[in-house]
Structures are given as structure tokens and as C-alpha cells.
Residue frames as a rotation matrix with the C-alpha (Angstrom) as fourth column:
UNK 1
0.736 0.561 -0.379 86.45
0.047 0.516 0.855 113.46
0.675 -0.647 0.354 109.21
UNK 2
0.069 -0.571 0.818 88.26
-0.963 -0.253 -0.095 113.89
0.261 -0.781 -0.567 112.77
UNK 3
-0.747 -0.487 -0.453 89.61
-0.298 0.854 -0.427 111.13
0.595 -0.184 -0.783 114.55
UNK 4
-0.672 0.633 0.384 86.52
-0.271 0.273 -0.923 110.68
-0.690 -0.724 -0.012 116.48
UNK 5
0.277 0.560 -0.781 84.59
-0.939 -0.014 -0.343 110.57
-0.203 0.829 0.522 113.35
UNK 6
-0.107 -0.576 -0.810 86.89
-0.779 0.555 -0.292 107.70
0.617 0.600 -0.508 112.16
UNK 7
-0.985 0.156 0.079 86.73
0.001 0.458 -0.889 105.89
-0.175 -0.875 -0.451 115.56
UNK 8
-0.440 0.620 0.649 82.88
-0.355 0.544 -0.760 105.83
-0.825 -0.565 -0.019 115.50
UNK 9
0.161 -0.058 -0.985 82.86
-0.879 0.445 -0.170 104.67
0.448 0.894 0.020 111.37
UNK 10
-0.475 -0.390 -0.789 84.38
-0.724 0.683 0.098 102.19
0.501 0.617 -0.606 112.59
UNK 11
-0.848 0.473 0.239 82.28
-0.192 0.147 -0.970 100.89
-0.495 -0.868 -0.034 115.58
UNK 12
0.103 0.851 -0.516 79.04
-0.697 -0.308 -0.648 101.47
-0.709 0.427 0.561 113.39
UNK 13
0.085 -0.101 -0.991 80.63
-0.877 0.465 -0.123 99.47
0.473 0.880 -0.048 110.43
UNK 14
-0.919 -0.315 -0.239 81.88
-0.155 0.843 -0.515 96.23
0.363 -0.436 -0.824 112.97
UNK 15
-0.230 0.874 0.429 78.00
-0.310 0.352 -0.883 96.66
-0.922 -0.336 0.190 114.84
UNK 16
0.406 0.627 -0.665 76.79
-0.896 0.130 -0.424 95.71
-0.179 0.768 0.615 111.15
UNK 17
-0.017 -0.626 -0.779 79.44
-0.654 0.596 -0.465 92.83
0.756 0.502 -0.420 110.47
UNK 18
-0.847 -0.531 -0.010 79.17
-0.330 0.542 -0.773 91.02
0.416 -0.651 -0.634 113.79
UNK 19
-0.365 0.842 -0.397 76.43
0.635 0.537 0.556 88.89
0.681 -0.049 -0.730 115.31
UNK 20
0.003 0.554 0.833 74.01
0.143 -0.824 0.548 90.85
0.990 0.118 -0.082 117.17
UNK 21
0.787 0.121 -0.606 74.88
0.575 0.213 0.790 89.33
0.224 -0.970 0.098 120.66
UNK 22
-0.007 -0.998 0.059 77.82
0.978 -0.019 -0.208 91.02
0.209 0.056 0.976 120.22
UNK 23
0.709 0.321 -0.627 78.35
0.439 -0.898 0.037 94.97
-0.551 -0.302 -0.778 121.66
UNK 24
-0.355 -0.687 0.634 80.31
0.886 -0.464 -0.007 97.23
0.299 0.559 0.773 119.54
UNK 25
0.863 0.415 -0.288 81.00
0.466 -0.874 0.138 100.51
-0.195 -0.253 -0.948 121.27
UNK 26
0.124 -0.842 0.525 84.23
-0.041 -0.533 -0.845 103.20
0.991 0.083 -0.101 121.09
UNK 27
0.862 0.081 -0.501 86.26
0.499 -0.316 0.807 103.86
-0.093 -0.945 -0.313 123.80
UNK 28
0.993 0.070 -0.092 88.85
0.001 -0.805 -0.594 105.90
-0.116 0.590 -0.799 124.37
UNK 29
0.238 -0.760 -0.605 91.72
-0.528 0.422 -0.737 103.86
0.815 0.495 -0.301 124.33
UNK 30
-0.232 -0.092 -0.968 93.44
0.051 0.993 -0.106 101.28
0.971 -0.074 -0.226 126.82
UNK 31
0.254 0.906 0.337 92.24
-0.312 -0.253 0.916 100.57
0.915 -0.338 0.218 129.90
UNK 32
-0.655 -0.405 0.638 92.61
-0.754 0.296 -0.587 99.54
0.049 -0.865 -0.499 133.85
UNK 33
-0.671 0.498 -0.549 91.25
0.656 0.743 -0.128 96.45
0.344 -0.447 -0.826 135.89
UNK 34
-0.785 0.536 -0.312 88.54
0.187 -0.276 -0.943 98.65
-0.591 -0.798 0.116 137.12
UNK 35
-0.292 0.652 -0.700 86.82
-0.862 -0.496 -0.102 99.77
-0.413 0.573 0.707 133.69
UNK 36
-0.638 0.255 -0.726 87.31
-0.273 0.808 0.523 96.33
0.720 0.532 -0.446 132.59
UNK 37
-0.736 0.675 0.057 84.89
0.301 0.401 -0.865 95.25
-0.607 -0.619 -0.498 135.69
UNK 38
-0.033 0.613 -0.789 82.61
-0.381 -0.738 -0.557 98.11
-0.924 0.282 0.258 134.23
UNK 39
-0.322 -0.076 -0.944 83.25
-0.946 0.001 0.323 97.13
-0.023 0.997 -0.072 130.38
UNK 40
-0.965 0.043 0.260 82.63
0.017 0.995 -0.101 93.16
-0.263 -0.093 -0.960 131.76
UNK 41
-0.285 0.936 0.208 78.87
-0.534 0.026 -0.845 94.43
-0.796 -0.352 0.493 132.40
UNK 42
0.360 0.244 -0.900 78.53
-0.882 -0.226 -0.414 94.72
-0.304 0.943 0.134 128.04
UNK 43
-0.493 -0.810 0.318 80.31
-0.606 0.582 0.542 90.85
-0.624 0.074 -0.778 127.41
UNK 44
0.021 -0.718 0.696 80.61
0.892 0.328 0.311 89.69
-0.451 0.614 0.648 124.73
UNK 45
0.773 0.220 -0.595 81.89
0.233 -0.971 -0.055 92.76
-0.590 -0.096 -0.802 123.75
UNK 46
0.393 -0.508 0.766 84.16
0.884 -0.020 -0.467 94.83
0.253 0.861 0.441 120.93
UNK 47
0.371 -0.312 -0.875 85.98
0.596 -0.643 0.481 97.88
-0.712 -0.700 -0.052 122.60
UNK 48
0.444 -0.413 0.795 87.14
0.848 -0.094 -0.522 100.28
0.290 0.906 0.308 119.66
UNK 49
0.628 -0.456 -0.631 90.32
-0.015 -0.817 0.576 102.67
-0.778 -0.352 -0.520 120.53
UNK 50
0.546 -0.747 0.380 92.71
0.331 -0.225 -0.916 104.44
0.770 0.626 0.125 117.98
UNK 51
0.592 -0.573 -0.567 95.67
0.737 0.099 0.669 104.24
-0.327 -0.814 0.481 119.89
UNK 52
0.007 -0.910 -0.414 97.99
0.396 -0.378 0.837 105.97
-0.918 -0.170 0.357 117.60
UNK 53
0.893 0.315 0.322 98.76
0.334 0.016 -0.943 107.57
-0.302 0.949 -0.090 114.30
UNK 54
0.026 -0.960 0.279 101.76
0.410 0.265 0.873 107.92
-0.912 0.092 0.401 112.42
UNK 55
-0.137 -0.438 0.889 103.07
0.861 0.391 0.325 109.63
-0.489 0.810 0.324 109.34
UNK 56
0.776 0.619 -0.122 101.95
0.576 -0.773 -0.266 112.76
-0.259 0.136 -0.956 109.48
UNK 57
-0.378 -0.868 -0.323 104.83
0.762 -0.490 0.425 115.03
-0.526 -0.085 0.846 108.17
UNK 58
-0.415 0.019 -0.910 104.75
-0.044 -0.999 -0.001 118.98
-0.909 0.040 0.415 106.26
UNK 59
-0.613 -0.719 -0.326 103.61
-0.509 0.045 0.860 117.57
-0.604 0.693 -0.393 102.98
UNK 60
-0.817 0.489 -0.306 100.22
0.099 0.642 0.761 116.97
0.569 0.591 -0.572 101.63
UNK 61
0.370 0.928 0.051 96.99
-0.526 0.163 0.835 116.20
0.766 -0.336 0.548 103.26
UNK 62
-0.554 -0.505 0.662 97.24
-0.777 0.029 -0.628 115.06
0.298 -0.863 -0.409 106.84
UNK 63
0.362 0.326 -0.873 96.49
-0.436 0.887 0.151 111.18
0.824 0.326 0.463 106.26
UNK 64
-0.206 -0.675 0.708 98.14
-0.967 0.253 -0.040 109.52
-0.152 -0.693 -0.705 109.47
UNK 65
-0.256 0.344 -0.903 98.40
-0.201 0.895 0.398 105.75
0.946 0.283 -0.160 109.59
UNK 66
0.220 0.630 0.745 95.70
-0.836 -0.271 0.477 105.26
0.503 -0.728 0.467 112.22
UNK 67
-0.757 -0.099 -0.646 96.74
0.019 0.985 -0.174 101.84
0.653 -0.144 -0.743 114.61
UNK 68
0.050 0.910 0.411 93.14
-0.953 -0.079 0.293 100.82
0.299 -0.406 0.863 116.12
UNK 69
-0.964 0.022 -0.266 92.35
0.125 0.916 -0.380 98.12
0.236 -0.400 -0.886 118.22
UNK 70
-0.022 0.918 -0.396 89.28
-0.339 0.366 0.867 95.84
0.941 0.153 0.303 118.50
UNK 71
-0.689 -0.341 0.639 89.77
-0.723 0.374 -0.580 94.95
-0.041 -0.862 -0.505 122.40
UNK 72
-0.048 0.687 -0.725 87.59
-0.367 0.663 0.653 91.51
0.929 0.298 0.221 122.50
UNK 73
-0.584 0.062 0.809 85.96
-0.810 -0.102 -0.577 90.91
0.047 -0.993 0.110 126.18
UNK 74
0.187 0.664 -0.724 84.21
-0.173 0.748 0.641 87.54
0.967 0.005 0.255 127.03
UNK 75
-0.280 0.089 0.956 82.86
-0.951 0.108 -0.289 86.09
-0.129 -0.990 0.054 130.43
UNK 76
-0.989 -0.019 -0.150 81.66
-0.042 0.988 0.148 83.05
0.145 0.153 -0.977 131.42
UNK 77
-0.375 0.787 -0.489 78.50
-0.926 -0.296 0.234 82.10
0.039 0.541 0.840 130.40
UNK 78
0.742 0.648 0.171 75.89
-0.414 0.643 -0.645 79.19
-0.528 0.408 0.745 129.61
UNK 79
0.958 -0.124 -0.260 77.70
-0.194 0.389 -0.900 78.82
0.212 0.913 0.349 126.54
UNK 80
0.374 -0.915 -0.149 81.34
0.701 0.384 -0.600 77.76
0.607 0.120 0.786 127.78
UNK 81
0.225 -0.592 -0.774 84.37
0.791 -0.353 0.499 79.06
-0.569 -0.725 0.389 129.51
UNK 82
0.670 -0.066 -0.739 85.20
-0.054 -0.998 0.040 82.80
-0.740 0.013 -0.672 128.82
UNK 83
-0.302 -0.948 -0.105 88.94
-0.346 0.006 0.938 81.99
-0.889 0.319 -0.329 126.81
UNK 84
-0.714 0.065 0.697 86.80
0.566 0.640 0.519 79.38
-0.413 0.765 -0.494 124.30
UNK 85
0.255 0.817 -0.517 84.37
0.614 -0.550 -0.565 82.10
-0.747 -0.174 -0.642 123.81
UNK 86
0.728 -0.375 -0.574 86.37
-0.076 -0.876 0.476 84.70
-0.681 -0.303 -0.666 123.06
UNK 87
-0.482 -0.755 0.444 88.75
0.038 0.488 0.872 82.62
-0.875 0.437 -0.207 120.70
UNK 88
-0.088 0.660 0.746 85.91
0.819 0.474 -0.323 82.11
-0.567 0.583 -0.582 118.81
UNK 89
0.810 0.447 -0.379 84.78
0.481 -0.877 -0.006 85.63
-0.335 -0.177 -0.925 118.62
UNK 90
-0.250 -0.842 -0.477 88.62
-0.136 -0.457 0.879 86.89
-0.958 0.285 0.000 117.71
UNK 91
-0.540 -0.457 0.707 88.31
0.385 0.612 0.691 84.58
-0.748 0.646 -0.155 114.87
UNK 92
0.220 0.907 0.360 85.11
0.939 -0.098 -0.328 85.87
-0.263 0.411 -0.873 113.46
UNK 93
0.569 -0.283 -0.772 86.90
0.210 -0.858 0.469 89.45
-0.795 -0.429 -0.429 114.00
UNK 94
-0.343 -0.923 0.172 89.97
-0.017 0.189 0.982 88.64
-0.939 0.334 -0.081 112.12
UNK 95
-0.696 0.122 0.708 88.05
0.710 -0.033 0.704 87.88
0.109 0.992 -0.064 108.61
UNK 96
0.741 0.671 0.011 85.20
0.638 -0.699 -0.322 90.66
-0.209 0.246 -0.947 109.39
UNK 97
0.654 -0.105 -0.749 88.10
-0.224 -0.973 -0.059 93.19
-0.723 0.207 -0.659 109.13
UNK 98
-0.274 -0.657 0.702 90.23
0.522 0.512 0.682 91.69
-0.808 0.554 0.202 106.58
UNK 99
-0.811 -0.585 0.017 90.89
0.462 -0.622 0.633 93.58
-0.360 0.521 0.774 103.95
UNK 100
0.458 0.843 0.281 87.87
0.874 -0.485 0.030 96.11
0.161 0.232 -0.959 104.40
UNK 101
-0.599 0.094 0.795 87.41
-0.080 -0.995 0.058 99.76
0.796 -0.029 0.604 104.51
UNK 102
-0.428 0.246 -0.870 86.42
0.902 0.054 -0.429 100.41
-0.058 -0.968 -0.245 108.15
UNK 103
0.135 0.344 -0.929 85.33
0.403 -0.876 -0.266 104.38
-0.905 -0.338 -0.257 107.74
UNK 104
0.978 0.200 0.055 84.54
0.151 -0.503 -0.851 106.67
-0.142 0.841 -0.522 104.89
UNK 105
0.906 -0.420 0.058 87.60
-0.386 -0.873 -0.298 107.85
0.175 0.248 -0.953 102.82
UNK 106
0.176 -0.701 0.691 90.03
-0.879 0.204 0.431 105.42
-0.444 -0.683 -0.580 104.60
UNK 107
-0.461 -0.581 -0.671 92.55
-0.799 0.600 0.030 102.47
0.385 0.550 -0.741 103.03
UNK 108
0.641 0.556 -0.529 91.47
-0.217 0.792 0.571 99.12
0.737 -0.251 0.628 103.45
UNK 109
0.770 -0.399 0.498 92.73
-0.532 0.030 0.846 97.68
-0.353 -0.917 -0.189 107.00
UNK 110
0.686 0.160 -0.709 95.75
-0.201 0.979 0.027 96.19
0.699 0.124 0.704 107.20
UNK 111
-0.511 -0.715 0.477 98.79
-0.627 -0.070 -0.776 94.93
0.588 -0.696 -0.412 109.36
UNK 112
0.499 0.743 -0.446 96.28
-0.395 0.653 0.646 92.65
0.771 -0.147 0.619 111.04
UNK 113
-0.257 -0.814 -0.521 97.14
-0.412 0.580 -0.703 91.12
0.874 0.034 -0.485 114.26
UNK 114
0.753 0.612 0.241 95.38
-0.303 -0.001 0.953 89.43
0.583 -0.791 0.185 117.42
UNK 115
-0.731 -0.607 0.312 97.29
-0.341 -0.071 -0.937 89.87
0.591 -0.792 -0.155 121.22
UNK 116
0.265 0.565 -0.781 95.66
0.674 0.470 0.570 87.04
0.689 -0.678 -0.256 123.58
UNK 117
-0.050 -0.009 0.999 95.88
-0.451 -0.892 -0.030 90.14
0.891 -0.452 0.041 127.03
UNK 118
-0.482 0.133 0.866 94.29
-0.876 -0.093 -0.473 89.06
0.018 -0.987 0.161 130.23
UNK 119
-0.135 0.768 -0.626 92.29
0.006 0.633 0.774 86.16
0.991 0.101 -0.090 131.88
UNK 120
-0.905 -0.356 0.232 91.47
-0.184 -0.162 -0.969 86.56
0.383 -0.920 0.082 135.43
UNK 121
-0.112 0.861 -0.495 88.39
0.993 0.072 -0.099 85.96
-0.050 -0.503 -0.863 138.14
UNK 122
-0.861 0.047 0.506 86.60
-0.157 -0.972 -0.175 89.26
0.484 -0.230 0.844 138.17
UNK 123
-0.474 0.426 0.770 84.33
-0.823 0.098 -0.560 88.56
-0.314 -0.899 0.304 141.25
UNK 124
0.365 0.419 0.831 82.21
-0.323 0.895 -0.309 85.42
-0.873 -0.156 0.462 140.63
UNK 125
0.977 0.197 -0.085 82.87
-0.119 0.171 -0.978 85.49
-0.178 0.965 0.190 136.86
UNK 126
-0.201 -0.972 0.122 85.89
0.725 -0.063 0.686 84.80
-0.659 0.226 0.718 134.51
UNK 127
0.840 0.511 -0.182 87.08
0.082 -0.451 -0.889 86.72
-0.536 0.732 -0.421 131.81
UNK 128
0.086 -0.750 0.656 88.85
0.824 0.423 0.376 87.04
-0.560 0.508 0.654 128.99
UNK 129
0.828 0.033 -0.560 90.16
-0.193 -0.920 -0.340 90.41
-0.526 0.390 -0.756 127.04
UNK 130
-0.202 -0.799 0.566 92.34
0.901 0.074 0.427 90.10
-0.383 0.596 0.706 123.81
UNK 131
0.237 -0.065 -0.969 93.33
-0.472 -0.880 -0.056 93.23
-0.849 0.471 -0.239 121.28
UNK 132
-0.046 -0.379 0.924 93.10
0.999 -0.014 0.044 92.40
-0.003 0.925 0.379 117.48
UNK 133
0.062 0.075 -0.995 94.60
0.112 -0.991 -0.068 95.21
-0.992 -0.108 -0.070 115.94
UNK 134
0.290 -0.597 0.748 95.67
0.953 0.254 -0.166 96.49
-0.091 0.761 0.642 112.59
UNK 135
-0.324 -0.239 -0.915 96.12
0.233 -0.958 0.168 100.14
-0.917 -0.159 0.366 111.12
UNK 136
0.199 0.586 0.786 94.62
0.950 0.080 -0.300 102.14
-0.238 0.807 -0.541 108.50
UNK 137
-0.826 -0.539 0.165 95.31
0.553 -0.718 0.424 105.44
-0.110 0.441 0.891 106.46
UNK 138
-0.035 0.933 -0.358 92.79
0.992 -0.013 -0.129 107.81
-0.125 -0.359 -0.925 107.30
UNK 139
-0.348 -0.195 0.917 92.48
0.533 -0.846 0.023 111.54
0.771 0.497 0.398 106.16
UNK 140
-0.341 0.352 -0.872 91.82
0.922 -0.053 -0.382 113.97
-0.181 -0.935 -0.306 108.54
UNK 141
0.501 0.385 0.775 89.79
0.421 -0.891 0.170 117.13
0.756 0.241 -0.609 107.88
UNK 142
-0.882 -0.374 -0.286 90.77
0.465 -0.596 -0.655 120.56
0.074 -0.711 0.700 109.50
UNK 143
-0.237 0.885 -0.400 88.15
0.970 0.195 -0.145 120.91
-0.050 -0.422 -0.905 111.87
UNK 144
-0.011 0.105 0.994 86.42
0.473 -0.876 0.097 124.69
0.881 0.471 -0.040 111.11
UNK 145
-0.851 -0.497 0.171 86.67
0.010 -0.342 -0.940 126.91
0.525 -0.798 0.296 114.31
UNK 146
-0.310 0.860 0.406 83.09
-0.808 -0.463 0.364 127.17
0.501 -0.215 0.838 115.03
UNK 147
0.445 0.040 -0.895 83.51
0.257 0.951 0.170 123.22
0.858 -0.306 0.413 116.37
UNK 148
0.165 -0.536 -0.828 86.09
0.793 0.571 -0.212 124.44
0.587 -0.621 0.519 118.41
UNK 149
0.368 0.138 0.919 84.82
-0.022 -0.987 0.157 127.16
0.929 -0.078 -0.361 120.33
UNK 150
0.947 0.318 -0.044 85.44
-0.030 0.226 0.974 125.79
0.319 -0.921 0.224 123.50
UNK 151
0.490 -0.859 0.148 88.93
0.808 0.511 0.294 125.68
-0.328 -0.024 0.944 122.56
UNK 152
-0.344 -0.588 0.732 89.38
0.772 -0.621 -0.137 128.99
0.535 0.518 0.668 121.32
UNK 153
0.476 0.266 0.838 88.13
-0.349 -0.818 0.457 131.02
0.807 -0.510 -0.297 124.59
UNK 154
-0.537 -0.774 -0.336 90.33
0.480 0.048 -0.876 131.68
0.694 -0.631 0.346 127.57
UNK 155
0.615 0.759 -0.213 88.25
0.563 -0.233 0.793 132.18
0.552 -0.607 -0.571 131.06
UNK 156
-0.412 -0.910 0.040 89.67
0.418 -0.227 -0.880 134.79
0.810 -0.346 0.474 132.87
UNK 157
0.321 0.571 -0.755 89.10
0.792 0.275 0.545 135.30
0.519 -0.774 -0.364 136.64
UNK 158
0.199 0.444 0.873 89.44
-0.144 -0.868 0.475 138.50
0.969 -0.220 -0.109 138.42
UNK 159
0.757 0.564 0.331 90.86
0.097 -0.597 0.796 139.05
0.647 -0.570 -0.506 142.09
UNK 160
0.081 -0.546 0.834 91.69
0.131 -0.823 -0.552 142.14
0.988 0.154 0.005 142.64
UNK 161
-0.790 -0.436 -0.431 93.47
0.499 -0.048 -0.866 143.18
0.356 -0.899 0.255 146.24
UNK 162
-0.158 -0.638 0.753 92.92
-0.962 0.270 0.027 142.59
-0.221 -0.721 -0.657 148.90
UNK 163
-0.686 -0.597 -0.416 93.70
-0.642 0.765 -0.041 138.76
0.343 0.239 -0.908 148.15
UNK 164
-0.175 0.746 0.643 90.16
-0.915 0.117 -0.385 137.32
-0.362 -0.656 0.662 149.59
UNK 165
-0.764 -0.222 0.605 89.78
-0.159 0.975 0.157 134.18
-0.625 0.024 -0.780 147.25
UNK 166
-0.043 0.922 0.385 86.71
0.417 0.367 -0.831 136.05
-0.908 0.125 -0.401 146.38
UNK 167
-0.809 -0.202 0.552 86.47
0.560 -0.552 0.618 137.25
0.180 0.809 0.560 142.34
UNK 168
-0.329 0.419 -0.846 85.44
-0.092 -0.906 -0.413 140.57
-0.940 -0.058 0.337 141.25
UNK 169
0.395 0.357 -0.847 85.06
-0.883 -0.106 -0.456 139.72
-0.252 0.928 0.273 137.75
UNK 170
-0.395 -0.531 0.750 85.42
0.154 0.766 0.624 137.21
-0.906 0.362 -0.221 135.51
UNK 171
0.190 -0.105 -0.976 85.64
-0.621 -0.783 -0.037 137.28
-0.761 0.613 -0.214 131.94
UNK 172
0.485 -0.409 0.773 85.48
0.536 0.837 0.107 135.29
-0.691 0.362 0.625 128.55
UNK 173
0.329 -0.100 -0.939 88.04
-0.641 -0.754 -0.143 136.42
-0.694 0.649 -0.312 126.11
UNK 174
0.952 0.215 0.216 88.39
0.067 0.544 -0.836 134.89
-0.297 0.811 0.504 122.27
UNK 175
0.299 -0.843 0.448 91.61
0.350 0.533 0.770 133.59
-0.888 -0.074 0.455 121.85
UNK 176
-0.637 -0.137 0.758 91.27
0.770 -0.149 0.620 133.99
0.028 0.979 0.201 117.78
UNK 177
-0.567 0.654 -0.501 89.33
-0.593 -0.746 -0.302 137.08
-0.571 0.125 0.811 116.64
UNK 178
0.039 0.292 0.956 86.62
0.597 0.760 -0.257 135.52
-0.801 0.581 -0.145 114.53
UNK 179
-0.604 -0.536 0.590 86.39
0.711 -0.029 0.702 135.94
-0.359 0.844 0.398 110.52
């Protein structure tokens, strides 16, 4: 499984473990005040990003220790101020991933840890945005080339004097020969 694989395991596994009012989507890791307007839309909300991975060295299977954050987003609402919301909602977090397996193939979570982030007006509304995180050991398959065709061709544009801006050719050529 690729690191996108792993990243939407876990999304999929947290949409099953968490009340249903709740969104659980991936993204693709941290964010600005503008996306968080955008991301505000989806509140109460679970943000899943693998920031990072670690450990990877010449020696074995290529297992990094994945660190992933749960970003936790609450507005204000009916039901209370955004911060008491959102507290709640960590908490519930905190024992759903506790010592689980998030994604196929991968250690149970741990390192656990929740980071209170942001509160702010975001036009009429508040919000709140914490990051529980932890980290997990996570194998990574080598992806076969035929995934990564897009990655193994070089476009190659064409123009030829006089200097006009306009191409005479253009050209894909395969990077790798295939097998």
C-alpha cells in the first residue's frame, strides 16, 4: 500500500468509529486561513494528513514511521460554542484511535497526542481547529511502473529556428524502456 493508500485506510476506518455528524475526509497535509474558511463549510469535521515519515534506511522493507494528524474543526452551532464542541469531539478521538490499527498491514497507533491550534471569528461564525496526532509503522509497497506512467514520460517540445514561440513538433519519449 502507498502512502495515499494508508492515508485513505485511515479516513475510511475513523468514518466507521466516529458519530455520523462527524466528516472524515483526507487532505493533504497542513493548511492556511483560507482552506480552513473552505474546510469550515464540512464542521464538525476530521482532516486526515500524513505529515511525515521516518526511519526509512538501506535495510529491509521500507516501513517508515508514518506521523498523521487528525486536524479536529468545530464552529458554532445550536449546540454550544465552537472550543466546547470540539473538546468534546478531541476526546472521543483520543480513545477511537488508541491503541488501534488504523490501515491494513500497519502497527497499532501510538505516540498519541492532542495540540489545542487556532480559535478565531471566521466571518459571522467561530471556530475552533486542534491536531491530535500520533504515528504509526506502515509498510510501503513499490508501486509497479504501469501506476506511474505519468511519471515515467518526458514531453518534449520542438522549436526549431527561426525562434517564433511556435512548435514544430512535439514528442512523448519513455523515460524507462518498458519490460
Amino acid at each position: 500500500m502507498d502512502l495515499l493508500g494508508h492515508r485513505d485506510a485511515i479516513v475510511e476506518a475513523l468514518s466507521g468509529l466516529l458519530p455520523s455528524s462527524v466528516t472524515v475526509s483526507g487532505i493533504p497535509g497542513r493548511f492556511d486561513l483560507a482552506e480552513l474558511e473552505r474546510y469550515a463549510v464540512k464542521a464538525p469535521a476530521v482532516l486526515v494528513a500524513v505529515l511525515s515519515g521516518t526511519g526509512v534506511d538501506d535495510r529491509g522493507d521500507v516501513s517508515p514511521k508514518l506521523e498523521v494528524a487528525g486536524y479536529v474543526l468545530t464552529k458554532n452551532g445550536r449546540g454550544g460554542v465552537a472550543a466546547a464542541t470540539g473538546l468534546k469531539l478531541v476526546s472521543v478521538l483520543l480513545h477511537v484511535i488508541r491503541g488501534r490499527q488504523l490501515s491494513p498491514e500497519s502497527q497499532t497507533a501510538t505516540g498519541l497526542a492532542f495540540r489545542n491550534l487556532h480559535s478565531t471569528g471566521l466571518g459571522e461564525e467561530g471556530v475552533w481547529l486542534a491536531a491530535v496526532t500520533w504515528s504509526q509503522v506502515s509498510p510501503l509497497t513499490q508501486e509497479a511502473d504501469d501506476t506511474l506512467t505519468d511519471f515515467l514520460r518526458l514531453q518534449a517540445t520542438y522549436d526549431l529556428a527561426p525562434a517564433d514561440a511556435t512548435p514544430e513538433a512535439t514528442n512523448l519519449i519513455n523515460v524507462r524502456a518498458p519490460a
